[in-house]
N, C-alpha and C positions, 0 to 999 in steps of 0.2 A: 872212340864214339861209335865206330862201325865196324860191322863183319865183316870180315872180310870177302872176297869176291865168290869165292867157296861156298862158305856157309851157307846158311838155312836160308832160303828164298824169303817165308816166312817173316824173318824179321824184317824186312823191307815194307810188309803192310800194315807194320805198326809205325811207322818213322812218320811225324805229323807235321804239318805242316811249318808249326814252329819252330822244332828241331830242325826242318830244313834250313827255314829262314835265316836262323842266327848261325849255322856251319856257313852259308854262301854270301851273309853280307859284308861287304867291304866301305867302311866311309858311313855306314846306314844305307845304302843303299843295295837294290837287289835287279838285277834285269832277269824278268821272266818272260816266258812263253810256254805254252800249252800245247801238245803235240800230241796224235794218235799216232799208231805203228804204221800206216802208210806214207805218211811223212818223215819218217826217220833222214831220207835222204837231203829234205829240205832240212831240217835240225841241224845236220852234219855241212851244209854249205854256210848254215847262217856262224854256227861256232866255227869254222875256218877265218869268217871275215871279222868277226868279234875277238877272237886268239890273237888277231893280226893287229889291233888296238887293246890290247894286254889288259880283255875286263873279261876275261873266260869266269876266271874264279869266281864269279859274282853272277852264273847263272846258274837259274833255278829253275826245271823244268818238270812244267807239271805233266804227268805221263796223265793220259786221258784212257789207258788200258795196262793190263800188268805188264802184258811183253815187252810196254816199251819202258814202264818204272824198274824191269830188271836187266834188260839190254843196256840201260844208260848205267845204271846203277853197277852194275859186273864190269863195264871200262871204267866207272868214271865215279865211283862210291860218294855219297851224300849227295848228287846234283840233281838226283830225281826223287819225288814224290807222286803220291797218288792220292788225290781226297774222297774218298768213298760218295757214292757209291759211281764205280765204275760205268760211263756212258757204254750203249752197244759201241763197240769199235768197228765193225762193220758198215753200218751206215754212218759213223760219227765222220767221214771224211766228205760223203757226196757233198759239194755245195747246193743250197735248196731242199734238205732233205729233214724229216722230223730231227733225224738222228744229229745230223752237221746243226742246226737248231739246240738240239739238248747240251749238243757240245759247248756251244761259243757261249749261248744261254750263261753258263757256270762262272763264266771270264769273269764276272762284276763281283760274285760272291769272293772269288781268289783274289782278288786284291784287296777287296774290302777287307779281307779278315790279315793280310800280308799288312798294310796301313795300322790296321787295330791294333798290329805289333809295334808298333812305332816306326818300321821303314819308310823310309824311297822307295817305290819302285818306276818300275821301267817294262812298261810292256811291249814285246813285239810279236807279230806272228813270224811265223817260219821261212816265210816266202821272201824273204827280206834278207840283205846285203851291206854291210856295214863299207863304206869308202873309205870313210874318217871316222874318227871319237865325236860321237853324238853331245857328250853332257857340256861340252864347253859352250854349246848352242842351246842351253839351258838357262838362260839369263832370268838375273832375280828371282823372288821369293814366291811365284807365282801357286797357285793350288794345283793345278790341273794345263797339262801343256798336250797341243794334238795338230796334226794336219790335215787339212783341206783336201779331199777326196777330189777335187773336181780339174780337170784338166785345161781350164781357163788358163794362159799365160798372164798373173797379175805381176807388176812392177816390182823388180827388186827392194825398192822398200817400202811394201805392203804395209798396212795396219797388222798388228798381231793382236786386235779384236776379235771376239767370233764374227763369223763373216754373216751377212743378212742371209735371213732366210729362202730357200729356191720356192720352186713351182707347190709342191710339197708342205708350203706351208714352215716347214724345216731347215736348219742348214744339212750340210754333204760334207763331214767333217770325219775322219776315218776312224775305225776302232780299233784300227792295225798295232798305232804307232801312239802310247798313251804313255806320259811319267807325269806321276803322280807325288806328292809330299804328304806324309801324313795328316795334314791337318783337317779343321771339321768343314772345311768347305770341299776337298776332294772327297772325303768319306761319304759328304751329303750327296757327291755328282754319284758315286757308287751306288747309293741307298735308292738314289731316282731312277738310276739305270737300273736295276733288280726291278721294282714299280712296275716301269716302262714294258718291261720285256714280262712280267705277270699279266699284264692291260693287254696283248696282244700277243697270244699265244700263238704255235703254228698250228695252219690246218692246210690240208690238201688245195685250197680256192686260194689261200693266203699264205705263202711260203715265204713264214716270218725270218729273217735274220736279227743278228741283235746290235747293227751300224743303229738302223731308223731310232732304233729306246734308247741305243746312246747319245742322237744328236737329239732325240725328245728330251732327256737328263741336261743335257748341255743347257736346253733351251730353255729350259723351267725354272735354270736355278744358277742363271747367267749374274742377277741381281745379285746374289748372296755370296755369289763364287770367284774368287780372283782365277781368269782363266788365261792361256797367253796360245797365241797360233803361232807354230814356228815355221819360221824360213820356205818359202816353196823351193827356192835355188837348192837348199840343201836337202829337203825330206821331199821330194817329188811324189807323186800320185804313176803308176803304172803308165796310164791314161794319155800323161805328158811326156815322160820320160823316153817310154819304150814307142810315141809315135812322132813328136815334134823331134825330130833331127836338128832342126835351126835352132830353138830353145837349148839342145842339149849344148849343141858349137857355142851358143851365146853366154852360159850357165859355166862351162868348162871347169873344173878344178875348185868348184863350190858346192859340189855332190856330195853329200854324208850318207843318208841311207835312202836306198832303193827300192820301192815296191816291187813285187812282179804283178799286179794286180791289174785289173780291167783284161782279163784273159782266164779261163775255168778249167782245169786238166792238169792231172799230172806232168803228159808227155808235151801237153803243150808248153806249159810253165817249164820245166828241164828245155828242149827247146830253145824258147824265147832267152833265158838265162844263157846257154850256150850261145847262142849269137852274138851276144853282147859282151862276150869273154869274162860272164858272172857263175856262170857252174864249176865252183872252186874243188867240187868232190872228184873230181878224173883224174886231175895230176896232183893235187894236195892235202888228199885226205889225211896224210901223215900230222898235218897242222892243227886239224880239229882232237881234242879233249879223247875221243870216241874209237881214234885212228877208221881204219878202212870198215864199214860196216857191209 
């Protein structure tokens, strides 16, 4: 089905998204994320912790510029795609930025059309640390599963309702950590989040992201949508994780994945990760898909 690593670069900017889909699903299911070429190093931490619960073969990474749909694509043939038309890859990293905006913007349309194929999926961003096998922590037939952005310590067993709305008028429910089931009630969260993020475009006064149009989707179409909030003990918010010490002692040995979030930087995020004995690329790179990049 593929060229080999050699061949004509070319063919790689025909390989569509479908074709991806159906090479990397396993079970129906697909775990993606979206990555530009300054993130490469995060890409390479998160598939070391993902290799290490034996769901490599079931990612699918959408390259958000070419260098990085041929860099993955030359180790690691079929696991990257590109859906036209390519964001600037220059600013598509800064957080706040039109560019980082055009980026994440795209996120709703790629799974909406991943869904349309009939998968699962599984979304993660990059910045992210797999502890344990996430999908066991996928209970019942729900449409749309996500967590709580907000660094409040709630009770081990939380409601996995959406949480009431903050100050905002909104919930603070993350856009990181998102699986999805085909069905028309996640498709309809997708169709609202695309809306949301049309309704409030970025501009220079208002430096739109696209969390707020996802929890505005969440919020809209809460009535029509079987939704489920998972675990804080296991999917923690950055916020909690990397600043309550006591929580983390109390939580111990119930951690599935890790944000690095509520912190902005490369060097800081590499950093905070190496502190925490989570920057798996220095002595393991050999475990990731990708080997040493």
């Amino acid at each position: 089905m593929f060229p080999n690593a050699t061949s004509s670069l070319a063919k790689w900017r025909d390989y569509t998204l479908s074709q991806a889909a159906s090479f990397v699903a396993k079970n129906g299911t697909i775990i993606v994320c979206a990555v530009s070429q300054p993130y490469l190093p995060f890409l390479n931490n998160w598939l070391i912790s993902i290799s290490r619960q034996k769901h490599q073969d079931q990612v699918l990474v959408i390259a958000e510029d070419y260098a990085t749909l041929y860099k993955v694509n030359g180790r690691w043939p079929g696991h990257a795609v590109l859906v036209p038309p390519a964001p600037d890859s220059q600013t598509a990293h800064k957080f706040g930025s039109q560019g980082f905006f055009n980026f994440t913007s795209r996120r709703p349309r790629h799974l909406l059309h991943i869904l349309e194929l009939g998968y699962n999926v599984m979304y993660n961003d990059v910045d992210m640390v797999w502890l344990k096998d996430p999908f066991p922590y996928l209970q019942g037939d729900h449409d749309v599963y996500f967590t709580d952005d907000m660094a409040a310590v709630k009770p081990l067993d939380h409601s996995h309702d959406l949480p009431p709305p903050g100050k905002k008028g909104r919930t603070y429910i993350c856009s990181c950590m998102i699986f999805l089931r085909p069905t028309d009630g996640a498709k309809l969260v997708m169709k609202k989040w695309i809306e949301e993020l049309q309704a409030e475009p970025w501009s220079k006064a208002k430096k739109a992201n696209d969390q707020p149009a996802f929890n505005w989707a969440l919020n809209k179409t809460a009535g029509q949508v079987d939704l489920y909030l998972l675990p804080q003990s296991a999917f923690p918010t950055g916020g909690l994780y990397f600043k309550n010490q006591t929580w983390v002692e109390e939580t111990k040995g119930k951690h599935v994945i890790i944000h690095n979030n509520y912190i902005t930087g490369f060097e800081k995020k590499i950093k905070r990760f190496r502190d925490f004995g989570l920057w798996l690329v220095d002595d393991h790179a050999v475990e990731s898909p990708l080997g040493k990049l």
